[in-house]
N, C-alpha and C positions, 0 to 999 in steps of 0.2 A: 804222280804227275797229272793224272787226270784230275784230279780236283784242283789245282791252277785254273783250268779252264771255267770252272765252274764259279768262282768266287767272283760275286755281286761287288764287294768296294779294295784298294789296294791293301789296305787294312786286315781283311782278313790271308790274304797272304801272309804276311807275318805267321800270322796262328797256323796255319800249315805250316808254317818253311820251323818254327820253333816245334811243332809236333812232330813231324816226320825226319828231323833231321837225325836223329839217332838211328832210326832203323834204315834211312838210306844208305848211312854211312857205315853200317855192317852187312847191308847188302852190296856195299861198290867193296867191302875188304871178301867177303864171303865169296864173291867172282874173281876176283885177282886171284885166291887163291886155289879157288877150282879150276881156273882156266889153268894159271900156272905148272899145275898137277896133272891135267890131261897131257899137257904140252912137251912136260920134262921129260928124260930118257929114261930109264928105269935106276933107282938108286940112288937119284938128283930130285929128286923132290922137292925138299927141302928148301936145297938152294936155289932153285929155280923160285920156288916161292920167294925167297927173302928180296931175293933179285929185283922180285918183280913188286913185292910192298916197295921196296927199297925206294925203287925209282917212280914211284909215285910220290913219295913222300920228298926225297930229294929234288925231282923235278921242280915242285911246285915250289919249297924253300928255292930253289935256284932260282927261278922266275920270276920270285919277289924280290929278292936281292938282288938283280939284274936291275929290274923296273925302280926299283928305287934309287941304283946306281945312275941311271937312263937320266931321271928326273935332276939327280942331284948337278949330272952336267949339262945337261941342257940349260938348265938355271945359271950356272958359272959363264955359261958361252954368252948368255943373251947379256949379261949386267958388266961385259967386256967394253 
């Protein structure tokens, strides 16, 4: 995230956000599931992990399909 800051034209953004995107995205799973694991009871591990991938994963699928639902009536209402 620090070198955001740092890039001279919008252009190289890109080139970060396509180099670092892989290891970001095993460090936001790598904390979900450490934290999950601190967090659980003893025994629940597991499922407190899946739980918690789960609804990262589902949330974000929810939010799109939402937002595109959002968009689709909004559109129907206005050409009424």
């Amino acid at each position: 995230m620090a070198l955001l800051s740092l890039v001279p034209t919008p252009w190289h953004v890109l080139l970060i956000e396509v180099i670092l995107q892989g290891p970001s995205l095993a460090l936001l799973y790598a904390t979900i599931v450490t934290y999950a694991s601190i967090i659980s009871p003893p025994g629940t591990s597991a499922t407190v992990q899946a739980i918690a991938t789960g609804t990262k994963d589902g949330l974000g699928t929810l939010c799109y399909v939402n937002r595109y639902q959002e968009s689709f009536h909004n559109k129907r209402s206005l050409h009424k």
